[in-house]
N, CA, C and O atoms as a MOPAC input file, in Angstrom:
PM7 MOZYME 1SCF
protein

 N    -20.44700 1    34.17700 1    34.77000 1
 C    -19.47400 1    33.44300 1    35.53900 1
 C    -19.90300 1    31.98000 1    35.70900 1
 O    -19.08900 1    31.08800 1    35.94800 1
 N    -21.50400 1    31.73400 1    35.54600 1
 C    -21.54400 1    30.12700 1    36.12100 1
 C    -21.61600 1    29.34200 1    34.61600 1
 O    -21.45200 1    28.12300 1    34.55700 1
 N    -21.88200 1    30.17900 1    33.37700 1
 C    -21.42700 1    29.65400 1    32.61700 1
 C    -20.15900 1    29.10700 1    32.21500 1
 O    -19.99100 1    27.91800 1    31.94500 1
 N    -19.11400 1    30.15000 1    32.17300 1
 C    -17.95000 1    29.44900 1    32.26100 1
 C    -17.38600 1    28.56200 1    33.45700 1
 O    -16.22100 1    28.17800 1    33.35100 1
 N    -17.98100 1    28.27400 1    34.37800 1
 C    -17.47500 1    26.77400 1    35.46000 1
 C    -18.03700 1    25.90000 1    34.82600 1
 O    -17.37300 1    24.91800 1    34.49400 1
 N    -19.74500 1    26.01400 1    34.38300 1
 C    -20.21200 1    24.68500 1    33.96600 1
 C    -19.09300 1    24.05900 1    32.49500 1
 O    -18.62000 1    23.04300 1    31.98600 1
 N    -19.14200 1    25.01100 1    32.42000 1
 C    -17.86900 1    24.94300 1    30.71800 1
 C    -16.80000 1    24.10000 1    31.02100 1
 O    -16.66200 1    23.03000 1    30.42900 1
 N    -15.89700 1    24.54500 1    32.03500 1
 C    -14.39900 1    24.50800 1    32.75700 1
 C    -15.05800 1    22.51000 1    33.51100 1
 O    -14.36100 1    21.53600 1    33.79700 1
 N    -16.16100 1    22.63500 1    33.55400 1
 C    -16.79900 1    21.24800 1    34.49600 1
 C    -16.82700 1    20.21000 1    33.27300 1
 O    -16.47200 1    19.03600 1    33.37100 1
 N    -17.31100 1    20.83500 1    32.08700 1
 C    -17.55900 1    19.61100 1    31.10300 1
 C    -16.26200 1    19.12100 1    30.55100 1
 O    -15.92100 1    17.93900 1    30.50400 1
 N    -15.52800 1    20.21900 1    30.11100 1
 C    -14.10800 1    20.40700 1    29.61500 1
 C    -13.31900 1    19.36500 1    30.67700 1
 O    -12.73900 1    18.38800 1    30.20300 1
 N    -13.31600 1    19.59100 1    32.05900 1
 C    -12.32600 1    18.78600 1    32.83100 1
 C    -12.93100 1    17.26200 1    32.72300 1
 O    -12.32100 1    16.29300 1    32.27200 1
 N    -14.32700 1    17.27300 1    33.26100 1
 C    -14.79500 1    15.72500 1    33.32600 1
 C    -14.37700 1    15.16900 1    31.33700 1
 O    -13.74700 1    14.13000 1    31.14000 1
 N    -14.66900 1    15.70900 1    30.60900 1
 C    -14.28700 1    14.45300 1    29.29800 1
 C    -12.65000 1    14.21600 1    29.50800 1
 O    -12.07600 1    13.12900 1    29.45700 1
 N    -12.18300 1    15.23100 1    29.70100 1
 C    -10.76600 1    15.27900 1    29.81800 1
 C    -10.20300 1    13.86000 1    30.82800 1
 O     -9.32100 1    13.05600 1    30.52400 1
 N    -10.99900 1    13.89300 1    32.02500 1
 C    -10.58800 1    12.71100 1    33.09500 1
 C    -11.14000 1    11.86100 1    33.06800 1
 O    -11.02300 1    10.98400 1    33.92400 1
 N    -12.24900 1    11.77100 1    31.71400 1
 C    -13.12500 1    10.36800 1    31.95900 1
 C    -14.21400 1    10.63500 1    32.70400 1
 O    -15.04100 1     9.72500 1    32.64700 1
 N    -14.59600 1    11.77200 1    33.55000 1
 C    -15.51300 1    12.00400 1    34.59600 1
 C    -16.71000 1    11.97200 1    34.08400 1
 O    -17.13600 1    13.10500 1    33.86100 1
 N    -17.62100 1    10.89900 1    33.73300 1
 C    -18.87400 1    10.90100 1    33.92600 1
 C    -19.86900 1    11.95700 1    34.45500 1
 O    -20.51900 1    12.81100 1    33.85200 1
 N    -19.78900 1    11.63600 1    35.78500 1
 C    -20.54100 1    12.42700 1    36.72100 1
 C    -19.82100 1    14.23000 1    36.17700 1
 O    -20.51800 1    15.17000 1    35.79300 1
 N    -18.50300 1    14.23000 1    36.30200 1
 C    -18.27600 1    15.31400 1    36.35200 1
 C    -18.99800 1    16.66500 1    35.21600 1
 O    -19.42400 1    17.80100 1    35.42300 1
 N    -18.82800 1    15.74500 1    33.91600 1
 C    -19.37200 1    16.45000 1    32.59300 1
 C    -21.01500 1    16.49600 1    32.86100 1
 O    -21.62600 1    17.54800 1    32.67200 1
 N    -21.65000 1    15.36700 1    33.28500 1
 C    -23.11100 1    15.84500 1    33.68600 1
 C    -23.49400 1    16.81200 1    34.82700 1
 O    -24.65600 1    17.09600 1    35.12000 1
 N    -22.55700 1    17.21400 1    35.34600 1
 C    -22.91700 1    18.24600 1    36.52600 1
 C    -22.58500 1    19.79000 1    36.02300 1
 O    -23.21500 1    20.80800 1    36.30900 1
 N    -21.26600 1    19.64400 1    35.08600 1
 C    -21.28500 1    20.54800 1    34.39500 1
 C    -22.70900 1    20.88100 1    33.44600 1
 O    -23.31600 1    21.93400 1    33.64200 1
 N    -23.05800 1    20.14100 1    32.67000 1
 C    -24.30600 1    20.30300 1    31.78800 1
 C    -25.53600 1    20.59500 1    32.49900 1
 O    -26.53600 1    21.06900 1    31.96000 1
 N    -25.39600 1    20.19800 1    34.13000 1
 C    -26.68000 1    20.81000 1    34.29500 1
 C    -26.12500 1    21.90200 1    34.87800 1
 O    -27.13400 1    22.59100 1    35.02000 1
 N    -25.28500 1    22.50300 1    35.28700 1
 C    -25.02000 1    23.86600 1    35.97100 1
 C    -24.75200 1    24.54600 1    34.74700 1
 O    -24.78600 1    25.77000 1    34.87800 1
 N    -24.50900 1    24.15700 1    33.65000 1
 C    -24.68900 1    25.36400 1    32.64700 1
 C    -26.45600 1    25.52400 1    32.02700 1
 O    -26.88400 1    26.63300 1    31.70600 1
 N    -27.14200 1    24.53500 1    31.95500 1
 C    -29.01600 1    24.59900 1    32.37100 1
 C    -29.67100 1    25.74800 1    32.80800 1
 O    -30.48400 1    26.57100 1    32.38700 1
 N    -28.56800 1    25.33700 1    34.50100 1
 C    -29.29700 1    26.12400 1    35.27400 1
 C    -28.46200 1    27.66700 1    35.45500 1
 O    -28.94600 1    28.44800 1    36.27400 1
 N    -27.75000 1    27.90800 1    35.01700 1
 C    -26.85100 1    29.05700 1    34.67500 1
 C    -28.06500 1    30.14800 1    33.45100 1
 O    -28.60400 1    31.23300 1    33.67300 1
 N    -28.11400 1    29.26900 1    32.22900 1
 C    -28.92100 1    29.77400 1    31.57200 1
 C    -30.20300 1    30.35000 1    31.12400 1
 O    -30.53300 1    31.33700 1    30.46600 1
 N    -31.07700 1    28.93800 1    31.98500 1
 C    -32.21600 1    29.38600 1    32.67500 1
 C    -32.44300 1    30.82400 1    33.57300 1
 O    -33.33200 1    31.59800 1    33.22000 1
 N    -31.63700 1    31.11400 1    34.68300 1
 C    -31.64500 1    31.89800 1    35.28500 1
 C    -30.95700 1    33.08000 1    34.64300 1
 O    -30.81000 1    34.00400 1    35.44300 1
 N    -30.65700 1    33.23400 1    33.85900 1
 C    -29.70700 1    34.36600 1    33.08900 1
 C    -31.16500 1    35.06800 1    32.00000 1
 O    -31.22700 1    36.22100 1    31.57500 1
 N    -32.11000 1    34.04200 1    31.79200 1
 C    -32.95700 1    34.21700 1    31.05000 1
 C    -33.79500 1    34.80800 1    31.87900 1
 O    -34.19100 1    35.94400 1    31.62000 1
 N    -34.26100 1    34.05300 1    33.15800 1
 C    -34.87000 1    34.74700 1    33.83200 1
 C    -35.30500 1    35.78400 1    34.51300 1
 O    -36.41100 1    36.12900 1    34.92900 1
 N    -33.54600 1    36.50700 1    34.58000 1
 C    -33.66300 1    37.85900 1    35.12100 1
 C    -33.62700 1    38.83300 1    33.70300 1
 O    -33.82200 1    40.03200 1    33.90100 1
 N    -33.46600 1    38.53400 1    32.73800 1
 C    -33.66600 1    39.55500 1    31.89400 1
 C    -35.13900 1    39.80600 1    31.63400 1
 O    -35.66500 1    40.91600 1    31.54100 1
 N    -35.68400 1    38.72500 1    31.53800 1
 C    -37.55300 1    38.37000 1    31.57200 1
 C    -37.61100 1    39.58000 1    32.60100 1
 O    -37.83000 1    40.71200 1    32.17100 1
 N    -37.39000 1    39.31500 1    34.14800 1
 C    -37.57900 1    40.26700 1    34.84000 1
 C    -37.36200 1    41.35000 1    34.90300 1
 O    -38.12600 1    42.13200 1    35.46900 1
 N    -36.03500 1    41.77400 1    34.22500 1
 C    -35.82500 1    43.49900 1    33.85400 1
 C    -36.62200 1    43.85400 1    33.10800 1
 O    -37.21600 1    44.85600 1    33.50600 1
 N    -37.01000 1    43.39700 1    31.93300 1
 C    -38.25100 1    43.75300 1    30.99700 1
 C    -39.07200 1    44.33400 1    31.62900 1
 O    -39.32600 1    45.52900 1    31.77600 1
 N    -39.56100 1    43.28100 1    32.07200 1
 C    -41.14300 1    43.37300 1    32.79600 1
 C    -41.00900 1    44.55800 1    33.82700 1
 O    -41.89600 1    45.41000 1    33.87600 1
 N    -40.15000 1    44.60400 1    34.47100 1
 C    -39.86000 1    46.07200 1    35.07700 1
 C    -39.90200 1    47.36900 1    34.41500 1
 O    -40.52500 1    48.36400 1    34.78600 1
 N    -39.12900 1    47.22700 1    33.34500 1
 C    -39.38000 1    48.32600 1    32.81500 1
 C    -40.54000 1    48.58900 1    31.96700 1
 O    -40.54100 1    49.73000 1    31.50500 1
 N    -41.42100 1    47.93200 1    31.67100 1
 C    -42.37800 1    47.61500 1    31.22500 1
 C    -43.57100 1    48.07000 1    32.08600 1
 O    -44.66800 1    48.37900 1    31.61900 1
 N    -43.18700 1    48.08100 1    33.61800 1
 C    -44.19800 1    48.65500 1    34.47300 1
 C    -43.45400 1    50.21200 1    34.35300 1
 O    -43.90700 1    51.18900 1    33.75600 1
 N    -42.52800 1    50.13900 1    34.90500 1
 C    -42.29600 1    51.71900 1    34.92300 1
 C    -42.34100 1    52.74100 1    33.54600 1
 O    -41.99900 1    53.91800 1    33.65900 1
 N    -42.73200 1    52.25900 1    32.42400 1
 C    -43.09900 1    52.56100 1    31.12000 1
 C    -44.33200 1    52.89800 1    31.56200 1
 O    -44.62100 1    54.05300 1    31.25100 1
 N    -45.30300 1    52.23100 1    32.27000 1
 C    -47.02100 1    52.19900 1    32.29200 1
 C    -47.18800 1    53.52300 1    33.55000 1
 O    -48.09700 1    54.34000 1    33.70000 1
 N    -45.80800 1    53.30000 1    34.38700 1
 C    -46.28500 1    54.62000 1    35.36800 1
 C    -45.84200 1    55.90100 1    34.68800 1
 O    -46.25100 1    56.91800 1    35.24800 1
 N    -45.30200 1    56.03100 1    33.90400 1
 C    -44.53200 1    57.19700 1    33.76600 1
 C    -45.34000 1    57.69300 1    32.30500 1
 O    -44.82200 1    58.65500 1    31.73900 1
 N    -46.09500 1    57.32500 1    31.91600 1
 C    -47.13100 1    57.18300 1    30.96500 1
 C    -48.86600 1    57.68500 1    31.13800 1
 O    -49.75200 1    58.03500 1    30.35800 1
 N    -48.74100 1    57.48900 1    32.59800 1
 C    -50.11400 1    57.96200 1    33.27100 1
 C    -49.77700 1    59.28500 1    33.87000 1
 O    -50.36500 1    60.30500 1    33.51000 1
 N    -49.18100 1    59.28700 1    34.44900 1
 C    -48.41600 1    60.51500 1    35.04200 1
 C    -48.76200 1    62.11000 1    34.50500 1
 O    -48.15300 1    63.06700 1    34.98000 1

């Protein structure tokens, strides 16, 4: 979902001339992505522990 606003943000700011607008889009799609990356990193790694418990067991 915050991908497509940052999208809908760049799309409107070139559209109106918006400067500011298209760079706020570009960084909320950044930080959209970043964090999209991040929690999959973190599901991994989760399951990655519960792989190690269920393994000793």
């Amino acid at each position: 979902m915050d991908q497509a606003k940052a999208r809908f943000k760049v799309f409107v700011g070139r559209i109106t001339g918006s400067e500011r607008l298209e760079a706020e889009g570009r960084t909320d799609g950044v930080k959209a992505t970043i964090r999209q990356k991040v929690t999959i990193f973190r599901h991994r790694a989760l399951g990655m522990k519960d792989s190690f418990k269920r393994g000793r067991s």
